[in-house]
Backbone bond lengths (Angstrom), bond angles and torsions (degrees), N, CA, C in turn:
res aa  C-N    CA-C-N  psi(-1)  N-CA   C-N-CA  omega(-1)  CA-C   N-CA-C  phi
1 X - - - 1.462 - - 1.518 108.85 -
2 X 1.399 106.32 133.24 1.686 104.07 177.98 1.457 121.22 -70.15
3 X 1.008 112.52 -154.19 1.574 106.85 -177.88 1.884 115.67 -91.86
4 X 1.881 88.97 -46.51 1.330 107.81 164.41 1.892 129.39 -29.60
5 X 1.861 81.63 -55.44 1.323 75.55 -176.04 1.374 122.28 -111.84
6 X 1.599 106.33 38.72 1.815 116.16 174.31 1.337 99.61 -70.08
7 X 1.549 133.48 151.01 1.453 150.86 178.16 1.544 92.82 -71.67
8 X 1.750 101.10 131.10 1.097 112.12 172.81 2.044 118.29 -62.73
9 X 1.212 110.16 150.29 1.318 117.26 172.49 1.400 120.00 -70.16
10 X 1.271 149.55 136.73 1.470 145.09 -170.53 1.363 96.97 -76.34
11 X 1.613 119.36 -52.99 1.180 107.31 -176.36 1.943 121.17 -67.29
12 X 1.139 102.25 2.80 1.422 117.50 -176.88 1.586 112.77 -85.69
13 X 1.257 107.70 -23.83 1.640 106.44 -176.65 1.281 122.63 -74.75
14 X 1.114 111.49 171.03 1.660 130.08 -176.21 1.272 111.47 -57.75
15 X 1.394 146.75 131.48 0.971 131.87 103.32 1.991 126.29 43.38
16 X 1.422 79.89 -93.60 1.559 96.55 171.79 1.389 131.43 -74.49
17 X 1.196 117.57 12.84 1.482 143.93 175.21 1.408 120.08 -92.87
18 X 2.099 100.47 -47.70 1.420 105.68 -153.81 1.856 89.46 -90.87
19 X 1.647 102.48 -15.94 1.694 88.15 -177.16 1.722 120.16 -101.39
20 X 1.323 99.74 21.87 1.748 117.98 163.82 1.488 120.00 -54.36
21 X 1.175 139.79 29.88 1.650 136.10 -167.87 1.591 106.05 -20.74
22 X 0.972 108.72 141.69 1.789 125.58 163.68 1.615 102.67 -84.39
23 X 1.647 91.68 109.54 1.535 97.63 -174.14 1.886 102.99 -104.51
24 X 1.222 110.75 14.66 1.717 120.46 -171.55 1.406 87.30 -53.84
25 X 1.046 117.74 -94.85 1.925 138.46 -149.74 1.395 81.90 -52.58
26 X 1.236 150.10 -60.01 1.766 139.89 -135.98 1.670 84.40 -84.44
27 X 1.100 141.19 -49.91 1.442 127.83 -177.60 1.064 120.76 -68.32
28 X 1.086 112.11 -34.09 1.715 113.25 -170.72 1.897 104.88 -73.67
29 X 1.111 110.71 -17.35 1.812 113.14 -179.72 1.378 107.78 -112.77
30 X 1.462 127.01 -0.66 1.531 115.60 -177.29 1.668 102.07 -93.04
31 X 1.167 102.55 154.55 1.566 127.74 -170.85 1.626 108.71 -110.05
32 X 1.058 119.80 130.25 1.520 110.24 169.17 1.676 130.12 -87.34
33 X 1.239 131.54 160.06 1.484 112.52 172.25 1.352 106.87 -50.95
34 X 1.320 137.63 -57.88 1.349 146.26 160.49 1.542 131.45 23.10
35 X 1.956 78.50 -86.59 1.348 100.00 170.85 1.389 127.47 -72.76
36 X 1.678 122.30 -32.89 1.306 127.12 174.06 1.511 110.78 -63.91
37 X 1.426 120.89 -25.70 1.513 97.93 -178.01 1.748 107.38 -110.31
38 X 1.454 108.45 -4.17 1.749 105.92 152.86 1.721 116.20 -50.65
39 X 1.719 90.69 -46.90 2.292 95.00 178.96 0.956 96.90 -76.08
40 X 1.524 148.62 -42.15 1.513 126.23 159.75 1.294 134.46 -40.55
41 X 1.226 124.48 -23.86 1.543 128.94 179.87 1.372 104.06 -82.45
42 X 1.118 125.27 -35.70 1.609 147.85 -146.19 1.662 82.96 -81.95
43 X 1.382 93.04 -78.01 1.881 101.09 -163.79 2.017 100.42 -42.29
44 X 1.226 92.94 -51.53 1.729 91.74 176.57 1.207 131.88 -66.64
45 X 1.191 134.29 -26.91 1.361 141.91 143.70 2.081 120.74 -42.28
46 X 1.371 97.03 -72.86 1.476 115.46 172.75 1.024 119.43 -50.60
47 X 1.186 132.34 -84.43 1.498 161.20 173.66 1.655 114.03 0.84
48 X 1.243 108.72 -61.69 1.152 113.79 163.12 1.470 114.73 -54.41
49 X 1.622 118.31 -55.93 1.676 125.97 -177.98 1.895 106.96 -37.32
50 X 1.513 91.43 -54.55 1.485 101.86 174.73 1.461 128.18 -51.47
51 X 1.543 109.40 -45.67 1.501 104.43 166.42 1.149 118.78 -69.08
52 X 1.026 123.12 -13.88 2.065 115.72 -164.85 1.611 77.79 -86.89
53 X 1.660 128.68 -39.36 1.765 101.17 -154.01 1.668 90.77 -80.43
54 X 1.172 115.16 -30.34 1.586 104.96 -174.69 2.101 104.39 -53.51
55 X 1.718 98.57 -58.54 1.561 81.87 -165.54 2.356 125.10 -70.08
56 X 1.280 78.19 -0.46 1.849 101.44 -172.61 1.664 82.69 -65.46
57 X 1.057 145.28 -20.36 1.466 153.48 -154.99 1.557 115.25 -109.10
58 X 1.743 105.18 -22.66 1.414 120.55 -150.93 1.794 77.41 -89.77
59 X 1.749 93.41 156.35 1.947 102.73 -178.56 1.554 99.72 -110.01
60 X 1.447 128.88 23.00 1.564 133.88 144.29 1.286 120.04 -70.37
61 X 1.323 111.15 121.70 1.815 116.50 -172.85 1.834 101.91 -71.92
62 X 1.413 120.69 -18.76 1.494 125.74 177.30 1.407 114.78 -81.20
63 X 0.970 120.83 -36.58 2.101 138.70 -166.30 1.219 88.46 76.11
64 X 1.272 159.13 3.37 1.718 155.81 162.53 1.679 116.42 -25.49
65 X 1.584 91.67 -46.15 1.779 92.41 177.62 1.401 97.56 -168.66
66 X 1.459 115.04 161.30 1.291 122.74 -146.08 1.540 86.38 -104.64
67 X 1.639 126.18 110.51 1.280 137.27 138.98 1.317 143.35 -56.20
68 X 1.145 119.43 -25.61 1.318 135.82 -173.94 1.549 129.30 151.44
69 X 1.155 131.86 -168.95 1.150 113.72 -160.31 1.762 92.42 -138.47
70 X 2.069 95.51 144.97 1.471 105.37 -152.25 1.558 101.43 -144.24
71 X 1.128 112.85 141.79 1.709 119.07 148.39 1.466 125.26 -108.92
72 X 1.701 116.06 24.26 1.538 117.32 177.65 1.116 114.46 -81.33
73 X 1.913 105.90 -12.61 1.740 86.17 167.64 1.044 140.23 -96.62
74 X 1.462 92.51 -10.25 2.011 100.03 169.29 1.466 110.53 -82.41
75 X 1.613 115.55 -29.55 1.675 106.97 160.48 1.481 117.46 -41.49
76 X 1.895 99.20 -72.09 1.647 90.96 168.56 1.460 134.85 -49.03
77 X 0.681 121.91 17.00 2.039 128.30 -160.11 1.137 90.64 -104.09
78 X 1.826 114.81 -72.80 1.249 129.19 -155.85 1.690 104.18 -71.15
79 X 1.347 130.39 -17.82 1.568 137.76 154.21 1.473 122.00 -39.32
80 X 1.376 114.38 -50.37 1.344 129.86 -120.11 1.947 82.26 -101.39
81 X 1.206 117.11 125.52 1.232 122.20 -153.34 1.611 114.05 -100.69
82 X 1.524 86.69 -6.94 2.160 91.58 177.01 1.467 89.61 -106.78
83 X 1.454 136.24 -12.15 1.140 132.75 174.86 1.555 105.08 -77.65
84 X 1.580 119.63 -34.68 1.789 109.84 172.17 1.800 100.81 -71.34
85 X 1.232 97.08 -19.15 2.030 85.96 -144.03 1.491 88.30 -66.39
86 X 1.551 119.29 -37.12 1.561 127.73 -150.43 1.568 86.01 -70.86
87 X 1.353 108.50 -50.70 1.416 111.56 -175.21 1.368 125.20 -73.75
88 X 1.424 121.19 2.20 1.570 110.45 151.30 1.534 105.90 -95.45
89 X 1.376 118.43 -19.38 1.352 109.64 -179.02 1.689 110.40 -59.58
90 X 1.442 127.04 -48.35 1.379 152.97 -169.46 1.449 86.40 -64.66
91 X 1.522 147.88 -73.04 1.457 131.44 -171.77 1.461 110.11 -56.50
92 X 1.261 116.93 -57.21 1.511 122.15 179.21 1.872 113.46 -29.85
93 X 1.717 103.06 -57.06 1.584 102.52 -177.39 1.228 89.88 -78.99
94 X 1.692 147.99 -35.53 1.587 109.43 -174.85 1.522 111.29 -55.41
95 X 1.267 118.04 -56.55 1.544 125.80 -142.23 1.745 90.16 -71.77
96 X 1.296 130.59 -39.45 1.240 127.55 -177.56 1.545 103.76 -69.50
97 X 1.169 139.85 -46.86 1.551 138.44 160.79 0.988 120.34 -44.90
98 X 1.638 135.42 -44.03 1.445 134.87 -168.95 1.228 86.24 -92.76
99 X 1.428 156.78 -62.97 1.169 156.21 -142.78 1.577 100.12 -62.59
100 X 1.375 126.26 -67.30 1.662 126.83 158.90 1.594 115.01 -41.27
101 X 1.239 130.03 -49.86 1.449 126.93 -175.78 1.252 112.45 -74.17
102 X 1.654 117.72 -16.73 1.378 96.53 -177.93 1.677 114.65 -96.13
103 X 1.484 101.43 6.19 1.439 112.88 171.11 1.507 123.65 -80.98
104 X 1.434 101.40 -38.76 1.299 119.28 -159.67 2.101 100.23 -103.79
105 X 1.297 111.48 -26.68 0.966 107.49 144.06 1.688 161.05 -45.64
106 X 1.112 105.04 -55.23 1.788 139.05 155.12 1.794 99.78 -65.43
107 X 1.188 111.75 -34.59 1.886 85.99 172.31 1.196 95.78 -107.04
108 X 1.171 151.33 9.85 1.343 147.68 152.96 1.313 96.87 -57.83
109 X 1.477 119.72 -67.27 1.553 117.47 -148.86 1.317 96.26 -82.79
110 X 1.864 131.13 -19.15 1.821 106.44 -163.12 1.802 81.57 -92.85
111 X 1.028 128.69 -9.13 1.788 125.18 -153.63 1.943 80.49 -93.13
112 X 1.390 117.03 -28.95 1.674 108.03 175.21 1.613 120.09 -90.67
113 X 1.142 115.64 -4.79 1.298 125.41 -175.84 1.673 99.36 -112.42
114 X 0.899 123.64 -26.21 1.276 105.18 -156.23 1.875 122.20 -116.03
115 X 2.143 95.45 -8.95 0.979 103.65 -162.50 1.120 103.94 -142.07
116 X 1.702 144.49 148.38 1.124 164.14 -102.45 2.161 91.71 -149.74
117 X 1.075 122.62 126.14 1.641 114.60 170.71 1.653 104.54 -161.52
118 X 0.991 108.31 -146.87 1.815 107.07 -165.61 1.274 97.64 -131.33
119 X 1.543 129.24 101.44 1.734 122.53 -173.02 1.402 100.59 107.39
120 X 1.544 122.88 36.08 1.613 109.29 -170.81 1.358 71.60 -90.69
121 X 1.240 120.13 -91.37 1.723 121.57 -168.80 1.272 103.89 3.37
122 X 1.257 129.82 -88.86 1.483 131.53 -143.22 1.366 93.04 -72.67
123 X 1.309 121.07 -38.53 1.508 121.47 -168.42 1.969 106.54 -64.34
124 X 1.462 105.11 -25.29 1.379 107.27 175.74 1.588 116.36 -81.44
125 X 1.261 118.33 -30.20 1.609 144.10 159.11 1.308 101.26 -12.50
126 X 1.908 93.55 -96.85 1.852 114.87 -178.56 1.505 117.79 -86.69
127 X 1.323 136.70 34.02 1.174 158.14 169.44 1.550 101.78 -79.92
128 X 1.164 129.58 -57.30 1.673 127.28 -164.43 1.751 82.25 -106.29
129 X 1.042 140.09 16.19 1.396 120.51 178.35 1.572 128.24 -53.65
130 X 1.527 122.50 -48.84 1.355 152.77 156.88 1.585 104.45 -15.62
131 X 1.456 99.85 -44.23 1.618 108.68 -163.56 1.860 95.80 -75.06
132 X 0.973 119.90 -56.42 2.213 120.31 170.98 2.007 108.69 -64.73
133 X 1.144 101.59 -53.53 1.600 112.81 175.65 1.608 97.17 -24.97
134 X 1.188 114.99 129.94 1.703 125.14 169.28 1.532 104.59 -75.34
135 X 1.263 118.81 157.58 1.591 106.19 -174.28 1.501 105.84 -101.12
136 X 0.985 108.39 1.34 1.623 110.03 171.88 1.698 99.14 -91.62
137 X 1.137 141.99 17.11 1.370 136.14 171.70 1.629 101.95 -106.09
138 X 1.758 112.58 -58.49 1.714 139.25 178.45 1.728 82.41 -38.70
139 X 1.533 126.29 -36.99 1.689 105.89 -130.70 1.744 78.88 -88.16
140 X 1.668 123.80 -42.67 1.196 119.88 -144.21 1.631 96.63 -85.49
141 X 1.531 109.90 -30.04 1.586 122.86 -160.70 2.271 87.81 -67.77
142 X 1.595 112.58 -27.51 1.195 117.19 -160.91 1.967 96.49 -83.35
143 X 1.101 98.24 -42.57 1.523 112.54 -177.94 1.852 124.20 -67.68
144 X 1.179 106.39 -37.28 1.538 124.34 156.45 1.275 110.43 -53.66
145 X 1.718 126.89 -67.01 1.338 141.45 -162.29 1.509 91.65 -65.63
146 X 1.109 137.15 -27.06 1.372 127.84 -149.93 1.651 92.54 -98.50
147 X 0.944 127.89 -45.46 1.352 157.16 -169.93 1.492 96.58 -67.88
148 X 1.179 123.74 -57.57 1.779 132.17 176.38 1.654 111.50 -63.31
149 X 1.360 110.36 -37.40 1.655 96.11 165.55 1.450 123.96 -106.98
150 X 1.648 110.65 29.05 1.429 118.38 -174.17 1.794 133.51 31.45
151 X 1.652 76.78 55.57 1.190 98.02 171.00 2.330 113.67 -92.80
152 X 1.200 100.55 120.61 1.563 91.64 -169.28 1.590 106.17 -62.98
153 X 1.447 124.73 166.51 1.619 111.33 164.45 1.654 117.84 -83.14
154 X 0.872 114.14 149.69 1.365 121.53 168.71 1.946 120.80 -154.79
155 X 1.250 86.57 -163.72 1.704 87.37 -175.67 1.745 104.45 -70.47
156 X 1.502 116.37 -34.80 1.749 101.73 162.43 1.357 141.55 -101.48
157 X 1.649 88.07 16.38 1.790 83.81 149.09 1.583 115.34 -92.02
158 X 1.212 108.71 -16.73 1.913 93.99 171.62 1.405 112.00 -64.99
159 X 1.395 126.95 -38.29 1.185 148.58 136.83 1.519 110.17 1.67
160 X 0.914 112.57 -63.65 1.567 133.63 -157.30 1.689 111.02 -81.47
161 X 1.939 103.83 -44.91 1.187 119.24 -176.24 1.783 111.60 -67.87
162 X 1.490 88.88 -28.58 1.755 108.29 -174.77 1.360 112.82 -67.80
163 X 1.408 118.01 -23.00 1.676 113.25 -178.85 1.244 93.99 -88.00
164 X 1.336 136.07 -25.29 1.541 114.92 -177.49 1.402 108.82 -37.26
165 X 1.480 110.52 -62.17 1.806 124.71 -148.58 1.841 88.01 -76.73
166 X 1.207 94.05 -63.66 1.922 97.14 -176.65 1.529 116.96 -25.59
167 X 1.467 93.85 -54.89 1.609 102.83 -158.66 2.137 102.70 -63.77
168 X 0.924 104.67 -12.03 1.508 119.55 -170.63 1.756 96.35 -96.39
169 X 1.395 103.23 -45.84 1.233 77.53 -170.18 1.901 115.03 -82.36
170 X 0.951 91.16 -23.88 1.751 100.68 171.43 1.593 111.02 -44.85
171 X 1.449 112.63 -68.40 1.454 144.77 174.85 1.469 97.60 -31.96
172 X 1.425 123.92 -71.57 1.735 122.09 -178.88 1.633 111.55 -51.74
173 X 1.281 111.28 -21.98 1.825 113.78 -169.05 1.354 105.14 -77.50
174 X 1.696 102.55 -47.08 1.355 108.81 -173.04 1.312 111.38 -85.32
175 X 1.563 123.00 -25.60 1.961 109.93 166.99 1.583 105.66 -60.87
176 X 1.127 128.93 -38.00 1.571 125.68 172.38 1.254 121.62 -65.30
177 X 0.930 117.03 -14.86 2.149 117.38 168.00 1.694 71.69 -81.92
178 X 1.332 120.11 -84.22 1.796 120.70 -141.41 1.462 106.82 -37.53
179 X 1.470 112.54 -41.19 1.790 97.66 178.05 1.587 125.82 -62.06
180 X 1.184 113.43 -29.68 1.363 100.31 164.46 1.241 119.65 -87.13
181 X 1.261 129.34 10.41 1.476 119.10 176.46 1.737 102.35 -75.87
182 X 1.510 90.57 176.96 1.508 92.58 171.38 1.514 114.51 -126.00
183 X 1.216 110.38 127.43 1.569 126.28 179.21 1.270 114.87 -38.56
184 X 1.328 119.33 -51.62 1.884 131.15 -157.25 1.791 90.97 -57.81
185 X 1.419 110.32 -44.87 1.569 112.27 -173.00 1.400 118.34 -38.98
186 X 1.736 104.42 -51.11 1.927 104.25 168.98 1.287 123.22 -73.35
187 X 1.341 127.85 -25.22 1.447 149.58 159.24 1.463 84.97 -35.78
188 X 1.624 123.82 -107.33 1.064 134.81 -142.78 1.450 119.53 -69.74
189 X 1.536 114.91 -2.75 1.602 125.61 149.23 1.867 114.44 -63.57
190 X 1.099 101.66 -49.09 1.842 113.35 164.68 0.977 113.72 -46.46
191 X 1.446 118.40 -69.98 1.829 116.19 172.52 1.342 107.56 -63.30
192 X 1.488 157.59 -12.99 0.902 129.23 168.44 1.855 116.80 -101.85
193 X 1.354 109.71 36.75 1.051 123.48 168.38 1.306 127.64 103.49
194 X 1.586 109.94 -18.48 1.498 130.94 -177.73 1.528 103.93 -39.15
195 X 1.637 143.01 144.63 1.255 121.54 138.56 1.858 110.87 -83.24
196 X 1.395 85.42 169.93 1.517 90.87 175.81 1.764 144.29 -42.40
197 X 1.533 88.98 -43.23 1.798 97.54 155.49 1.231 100.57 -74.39
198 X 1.303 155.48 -38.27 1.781 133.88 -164.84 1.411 96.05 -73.31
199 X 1.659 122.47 -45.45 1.355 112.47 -178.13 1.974 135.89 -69.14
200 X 1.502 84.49 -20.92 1.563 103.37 167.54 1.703 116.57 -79.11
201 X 1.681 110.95 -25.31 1.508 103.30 -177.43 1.604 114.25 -99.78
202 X 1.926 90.10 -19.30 2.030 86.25 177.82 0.944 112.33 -122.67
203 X 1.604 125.12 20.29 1.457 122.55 148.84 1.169 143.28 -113.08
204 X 1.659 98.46 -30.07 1.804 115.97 -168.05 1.729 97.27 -96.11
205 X 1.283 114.10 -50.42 1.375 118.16 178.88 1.238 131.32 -49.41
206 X 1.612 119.29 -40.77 1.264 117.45 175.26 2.010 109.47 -69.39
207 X 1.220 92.07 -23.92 1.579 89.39 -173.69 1.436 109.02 -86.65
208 X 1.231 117.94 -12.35 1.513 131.76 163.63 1.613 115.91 -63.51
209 X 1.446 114.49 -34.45 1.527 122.40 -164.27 1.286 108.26 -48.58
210 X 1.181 101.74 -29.58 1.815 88.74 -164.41 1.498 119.99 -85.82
211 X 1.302 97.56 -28.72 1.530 123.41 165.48 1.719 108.94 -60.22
212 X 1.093 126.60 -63.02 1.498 128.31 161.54 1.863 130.21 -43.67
213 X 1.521 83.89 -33.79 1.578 90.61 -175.64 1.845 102.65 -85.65
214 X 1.204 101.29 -22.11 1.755 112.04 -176.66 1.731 90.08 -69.36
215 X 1.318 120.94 -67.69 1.177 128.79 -162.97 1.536 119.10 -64.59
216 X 1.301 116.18 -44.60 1.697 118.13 137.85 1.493 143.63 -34.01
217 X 1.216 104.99 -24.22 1.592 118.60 169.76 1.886 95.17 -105.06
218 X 0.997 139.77 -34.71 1.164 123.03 -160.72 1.707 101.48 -75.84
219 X 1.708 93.45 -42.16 1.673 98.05 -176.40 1.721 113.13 -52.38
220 X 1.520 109.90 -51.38 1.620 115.17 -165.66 1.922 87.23 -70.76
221 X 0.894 137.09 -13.79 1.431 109.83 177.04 1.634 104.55 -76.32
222 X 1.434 119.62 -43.42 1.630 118.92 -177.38 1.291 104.54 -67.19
223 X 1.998 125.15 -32.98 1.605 96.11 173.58 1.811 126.26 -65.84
224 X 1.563 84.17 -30.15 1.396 88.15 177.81 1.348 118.00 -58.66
225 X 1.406 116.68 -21.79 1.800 118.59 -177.04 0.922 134.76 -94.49
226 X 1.788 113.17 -1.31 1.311 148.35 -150.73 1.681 95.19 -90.89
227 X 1.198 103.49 113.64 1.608 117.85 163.78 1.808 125.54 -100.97
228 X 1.319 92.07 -60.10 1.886 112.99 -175.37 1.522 93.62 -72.69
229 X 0.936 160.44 -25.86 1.565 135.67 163.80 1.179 115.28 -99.43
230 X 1.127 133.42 -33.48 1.745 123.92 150.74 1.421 113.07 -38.68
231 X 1.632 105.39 -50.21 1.615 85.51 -175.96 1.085 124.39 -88.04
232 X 1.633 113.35 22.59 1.781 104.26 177.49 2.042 94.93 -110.36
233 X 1.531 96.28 -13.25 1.299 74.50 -154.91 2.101 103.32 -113.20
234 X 2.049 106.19 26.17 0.938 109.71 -168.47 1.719 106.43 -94.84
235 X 1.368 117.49 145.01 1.404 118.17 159.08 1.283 133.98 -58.64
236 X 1.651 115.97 -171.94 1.334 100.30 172.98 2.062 112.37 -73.06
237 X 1.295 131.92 152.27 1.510 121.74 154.37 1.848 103.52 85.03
238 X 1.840 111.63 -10.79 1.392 122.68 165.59 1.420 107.23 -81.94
239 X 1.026 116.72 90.88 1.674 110.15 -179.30 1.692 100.87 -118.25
240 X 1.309 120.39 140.20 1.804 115.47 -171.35 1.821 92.84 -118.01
241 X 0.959 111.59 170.79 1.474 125.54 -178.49 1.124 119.17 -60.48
242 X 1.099 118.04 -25.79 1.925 123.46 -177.18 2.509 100.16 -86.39
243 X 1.030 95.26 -21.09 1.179 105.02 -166.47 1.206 100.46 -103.96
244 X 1.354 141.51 -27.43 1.400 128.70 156.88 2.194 118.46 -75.58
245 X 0.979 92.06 -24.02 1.535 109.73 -176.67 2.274 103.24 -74.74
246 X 1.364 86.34 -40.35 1.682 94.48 174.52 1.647 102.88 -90.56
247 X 1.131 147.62 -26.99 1.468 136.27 148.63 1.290 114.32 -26.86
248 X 1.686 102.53 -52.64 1.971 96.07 -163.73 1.280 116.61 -118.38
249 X 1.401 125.35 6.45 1.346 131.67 135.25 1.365 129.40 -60.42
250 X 1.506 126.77 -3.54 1.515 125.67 172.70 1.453 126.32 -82.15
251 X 1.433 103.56 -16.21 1.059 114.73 160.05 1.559 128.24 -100.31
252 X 1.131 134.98 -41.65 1.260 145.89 147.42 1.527 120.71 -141.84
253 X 1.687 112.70 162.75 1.702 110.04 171.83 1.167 96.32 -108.48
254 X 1.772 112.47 137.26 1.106 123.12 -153.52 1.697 83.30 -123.85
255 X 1.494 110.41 166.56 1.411 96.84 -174.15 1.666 109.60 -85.72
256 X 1.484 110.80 -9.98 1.760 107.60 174.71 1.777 101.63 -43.17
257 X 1.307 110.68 -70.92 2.006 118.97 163.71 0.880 91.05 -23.92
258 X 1.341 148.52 -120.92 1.547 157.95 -145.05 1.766 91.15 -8.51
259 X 1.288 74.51 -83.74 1.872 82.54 -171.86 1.428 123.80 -30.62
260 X 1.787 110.21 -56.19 1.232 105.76 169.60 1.712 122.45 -59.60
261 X 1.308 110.83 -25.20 1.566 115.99 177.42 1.469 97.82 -70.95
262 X 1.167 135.15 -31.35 1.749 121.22 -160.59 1.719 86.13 -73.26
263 X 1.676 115.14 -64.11 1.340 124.84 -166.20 2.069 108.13 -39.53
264 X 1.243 105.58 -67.22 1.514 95.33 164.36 1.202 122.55 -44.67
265 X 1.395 125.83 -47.74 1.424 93.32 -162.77 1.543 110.02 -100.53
266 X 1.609 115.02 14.65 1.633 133.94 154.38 1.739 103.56 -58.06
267 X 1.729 121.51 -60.65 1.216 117.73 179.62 1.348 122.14 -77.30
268 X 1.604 123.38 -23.78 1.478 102.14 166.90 1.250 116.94 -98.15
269 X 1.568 127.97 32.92 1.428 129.71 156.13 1.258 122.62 -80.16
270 X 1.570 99.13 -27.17 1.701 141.28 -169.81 1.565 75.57 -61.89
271 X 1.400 109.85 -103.88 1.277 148.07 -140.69 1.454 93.72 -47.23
272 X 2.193 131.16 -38.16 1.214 113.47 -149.28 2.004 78.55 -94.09
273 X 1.272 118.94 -0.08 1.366 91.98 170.54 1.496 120.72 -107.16
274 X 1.429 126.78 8.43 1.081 125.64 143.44 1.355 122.31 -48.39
275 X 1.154 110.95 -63.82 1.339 121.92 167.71 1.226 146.39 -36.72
276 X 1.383 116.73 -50.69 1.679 141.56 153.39 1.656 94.17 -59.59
277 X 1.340 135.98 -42.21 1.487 126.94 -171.04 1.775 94.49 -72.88
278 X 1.176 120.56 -43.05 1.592 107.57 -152.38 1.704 83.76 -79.83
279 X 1.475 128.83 -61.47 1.189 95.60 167.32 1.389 175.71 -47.12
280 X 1.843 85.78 -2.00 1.738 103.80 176.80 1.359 89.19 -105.15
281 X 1.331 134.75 -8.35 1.589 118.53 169.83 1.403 99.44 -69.65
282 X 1.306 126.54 -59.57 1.489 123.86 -144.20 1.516 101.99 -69.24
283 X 1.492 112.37 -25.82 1.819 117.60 -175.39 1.658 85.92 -61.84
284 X 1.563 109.41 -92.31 1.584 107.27 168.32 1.706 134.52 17.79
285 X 1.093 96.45 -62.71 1.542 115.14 161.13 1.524 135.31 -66.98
C-alpha cells in the first residue's frame, strides 16, 4: 500500500472534521410546529366524519355502542319515500338554480369585465354581496319581497331565493378564469370578421367553461346544503333534503341519518373535487 492511500489517523484529522455532528438520525425523527398542528386540524375536522361513517354501519338502532356491522340502514334509507320525495325536491331546486345562475352569471361577470355602462361601480359594489350577506338576512329580505308582491310560497320560490347566492357564486368563478384570459383573442376574432355573438360563443366561452363548470358544481353543492332559506321561503308539501333531515334529527339521530349524512358528504366531496381539478386545469393552461 502506498503512502497516499494508507487510512487516515482519527487523531490526525482536522479540526473541522472532528466538529461536523451527524445530523442523519436527528432529522429524519424531528417534527415541526407546522406539521403537528396541520395533523391537528386534520384529526379535528375528520374525525368526527369518520365516526358517523363507521357507526351509519353499526346494527344498533341508538349508535350508543357498536353491535355489529350492517347495511339495513342504507336498505331502509333508499325505501323510505319522504326521504326520495325531499330528495328529488333538493335536485330539482339545485339544477333549476344553477341552470339560471349559470346564465345570468357569466354575462354578469363578462358584461363587468369587459364593458363600460352608467352604475358599473356601484353595480360592481352589491353584485358579490350574497357571498358576506348572512343567510338568515337573504332568507327574510327574500320572504318579505315575496310576500309584498303576493307571490304564494312554493317549491319555485325556493328556486328563486337559490339564484340569489348561486348566481354570485358562479359570477366570482367565472370573473377569475376572465382575468387571466387575454383580450387581443376577441379583438382579433372582430377583425377577422367574427360578429360579436360568433366571438362570444367560439372564443370567450369555451375558455370560460371551466370557470362555469367549477362554479356550477360549487353552487349545486350549497343548494343542496341550504336549510335557513329553504325554510323560510318553502310552501306547503315543498320540503328539500336539509329540511326533512332537520325535522327528524330534533328528536334523536337515528342511524338511517348517519347513512344519509355519509352519502352526502360522499357526493359533495365528489363534486368539490371535480371542481378544484377543473380549476387547476384551466390555471395550468
Amino acid at each position: 500500500m502506498t503512502e497516499s492511500a494508507k487510512p487516515l489517523d482519527p487523531k490526525t484529522q482536522s479540526p473541522d472534521e472532528e466538529s461536523i455532528p451527524d445530523m442523519s438520525n436527528e432529522s429524519r425523527f424531528s417534527l415541526s410546529w407546522q406539521t403537528l398542528f396541520a395533523g391537528a386540524m386534520f384529526v379535528f375536522m375528520y374525525l368526527p366524519i369518520l365516526i358517523l361513517m363507521v357507526y351509519s354501519f353499526n346494527e344498533s338502532a341508538y349508535s350508543a355502542g357498536w353491535e355489529g356491522f350492517t347495511l339495513e340502514w342504507y336498505r331502509k334509507l333508499f325505501g323510505d319515500p319522504r326521504i326520495l320525495t325531499a330528495l328529488r325536491n333538493s335536485v330539482t331546486v339545485a339544477l333549476c338554480a344553477v341552470g339560471v345562475s349559470a346564465i345570468l352569471g357569466t354575462l354578469m361577470a363578462v358584461g363587468l369585465a369587459r364593458y363600460q355602462f352608467f352604475g358599473k361601480k356601484l353595480y360592481q359594489g352589491i353584485a358579490y354581496l350574497p357571498l358576506i350577506v348572512p343567510d338568515i338576512a337573504i332568507a327574510v329580505a327574500t320572504l318579505v319581497f315575496l310576500a309584498a308582491v303576493g307571490i304564494g310560497l312554493s317549491l319555485w320560490t325556493i328556486v328563486a331565493a337559490h339564484i340569489v347566492f348561486c348566481l354570485a357564486y358562479i359570477a366570482i368563478a367565472v370573473s377569475t378564469r376572465l382575468a387571466d384570459l387575454d383580450k387581443h383573442l376577441e379583438e382579433a376574432a372582430l377583425d377577422l370578421g367574427a360578429t360579436p355573438v360568433q366571438a362570444f360563443l367560439q372564443v370567450l366561452l369555451p375558455q370560460l367553461m371551466p370557470g362555469i363548470v367549477s362554479g356550477c358544481l360549487i353552487a349545486f353543492v350549497l343548494s343542496m346544503d341550504d336549510l335557513l332559506i329553504s325554510s323560510f321561503t318553502a310552501g306547503a308539501g315543498a320540503t328539500t333534503l336539509p329540511m326533512e333531515i332537520f325535522s327528524r334529527i330534533r328528536t334523536a339521530v337515528k342511524p338511517d341519518i348517519n347513512a344519509l349524512s355519509v352519502i352526502l358528504i360522499t357526493v359533495s366531496g365528489i363534486l368539490a373535487f371535480v371542481a378544484e381539478s377543473l380549476r387547476y386545469r384551466s390555471e395550468q393552461r
